[in-house]
C-alpha positions as CSV (number, residue, x, y, z in Angstrom):
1,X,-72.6,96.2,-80.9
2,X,-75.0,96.9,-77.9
3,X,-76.6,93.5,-78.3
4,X,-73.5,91.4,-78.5
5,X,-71.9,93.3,-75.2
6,X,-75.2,92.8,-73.7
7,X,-75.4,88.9,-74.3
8,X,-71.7,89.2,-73.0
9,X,-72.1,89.9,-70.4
10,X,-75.6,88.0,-69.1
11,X,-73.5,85.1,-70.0
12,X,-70.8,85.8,-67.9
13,X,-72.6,86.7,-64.7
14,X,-75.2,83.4,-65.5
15,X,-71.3,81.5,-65.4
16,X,-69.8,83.2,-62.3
17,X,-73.3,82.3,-60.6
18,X,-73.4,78.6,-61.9
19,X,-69.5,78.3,-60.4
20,X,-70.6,80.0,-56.7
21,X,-73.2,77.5,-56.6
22,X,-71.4,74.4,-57.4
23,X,-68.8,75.9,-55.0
24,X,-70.9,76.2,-51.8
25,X,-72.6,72.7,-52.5
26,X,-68.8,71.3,-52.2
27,X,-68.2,73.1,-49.4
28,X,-71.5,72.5,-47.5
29,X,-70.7,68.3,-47.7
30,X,-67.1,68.4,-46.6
31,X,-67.0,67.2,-42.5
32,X,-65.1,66.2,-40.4
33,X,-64.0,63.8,-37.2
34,X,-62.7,64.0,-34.2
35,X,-62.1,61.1,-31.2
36,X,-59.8,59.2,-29.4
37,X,-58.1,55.8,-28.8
38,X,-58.2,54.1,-25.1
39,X,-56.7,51.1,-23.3
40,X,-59.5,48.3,-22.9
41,X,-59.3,47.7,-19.7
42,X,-58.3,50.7,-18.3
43,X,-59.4,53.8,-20.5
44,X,-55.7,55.2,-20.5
45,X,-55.6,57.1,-23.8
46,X,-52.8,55.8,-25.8
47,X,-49.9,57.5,-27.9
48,X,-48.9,57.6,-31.6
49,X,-51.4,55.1,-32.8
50,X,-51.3,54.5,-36.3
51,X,-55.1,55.3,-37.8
52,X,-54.7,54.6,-41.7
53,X,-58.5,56.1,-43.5
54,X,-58.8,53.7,-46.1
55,X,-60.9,55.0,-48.6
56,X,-59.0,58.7,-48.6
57,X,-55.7,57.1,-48.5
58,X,-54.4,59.1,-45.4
59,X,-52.7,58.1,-42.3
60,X,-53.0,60.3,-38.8
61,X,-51.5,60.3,-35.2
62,X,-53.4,60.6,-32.0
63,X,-51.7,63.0,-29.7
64,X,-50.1,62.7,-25.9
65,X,-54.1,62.3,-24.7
66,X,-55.1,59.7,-26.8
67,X,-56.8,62.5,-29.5
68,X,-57.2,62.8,-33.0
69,X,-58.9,64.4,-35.7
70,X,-59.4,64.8,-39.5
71,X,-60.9,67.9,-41.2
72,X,-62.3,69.2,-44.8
73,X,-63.4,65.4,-46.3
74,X,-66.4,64.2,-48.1
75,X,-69.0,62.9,-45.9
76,X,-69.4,58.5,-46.3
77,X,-68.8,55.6,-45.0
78,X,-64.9,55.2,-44.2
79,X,-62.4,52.1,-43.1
80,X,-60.6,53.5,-40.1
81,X,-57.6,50.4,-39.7
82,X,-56.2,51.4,-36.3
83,X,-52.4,50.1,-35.1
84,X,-50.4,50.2,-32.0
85,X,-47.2,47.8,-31.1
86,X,-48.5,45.2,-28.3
87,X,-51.7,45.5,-29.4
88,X,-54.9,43.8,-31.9
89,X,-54.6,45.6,-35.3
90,X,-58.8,46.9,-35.1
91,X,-60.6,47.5,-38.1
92,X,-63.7,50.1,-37.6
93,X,-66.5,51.7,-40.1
94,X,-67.1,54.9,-39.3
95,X,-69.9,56.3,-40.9
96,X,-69.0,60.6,-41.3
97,X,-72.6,62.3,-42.6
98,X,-72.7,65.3,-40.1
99,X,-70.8,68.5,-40.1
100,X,-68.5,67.2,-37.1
101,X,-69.0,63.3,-35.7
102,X,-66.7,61.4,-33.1
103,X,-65.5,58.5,-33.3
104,X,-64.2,56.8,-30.1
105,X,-62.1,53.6,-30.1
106,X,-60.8,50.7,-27.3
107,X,-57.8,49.0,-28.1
108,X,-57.0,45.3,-26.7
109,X,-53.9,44.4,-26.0
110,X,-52.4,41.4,-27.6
């Protein structure tokens, strides 16, 4: 009876190890982004543009200064498809590796 509480309980603590691992490593490679969308010509940050994130399938805002951000995603390589009325629909590759990146955008009117 010993021997089979003993084996028991090894394996238990050998699973709740293997699942803190694998939960660290996910939580080590999630990042995030931050950055903001400008005028061309005269670096005014613009309002309410559309930024759709392609490959996550997520659309965001920037704010009354231009800003955005995005948080707790799996680092890559990522479409950002960037709208605003009166202006050139921009696609942009934003490649999101470190813990926190920027990414800063120009917008030309149309």
């Amino acid at each position: 009876m010993k021997k089979i509480v003993i084996v028991s309980l090894l394996s238990f603590l050998s699973f709740a190890s293997f699942a803190t691992d694998k939960k660290d490593k996910t939580e080590k490679s999630l990042v995030s982004f931050t950055g903001q969308v400008v005028n061309f010509s005269d670096a005014e940050p613009l309002v309410g543009v559309k930024i759709n994130i392609v490959e996550l399938g997520k659309t965001i805002y920037t704010d009354i200064d231009g800003q955005f951000s995005l948080s707790q995603f799996p680092a890559g390589e990522y479409s950002l498809e960037i709208q605003y009325p009166s202006y050139s629909t921009k696609t942009v590759k934003a490649v999101v590796l470190k813990k926190k990146s920027d990414v800063n955008i120009r917008l030309f009117p149309s």
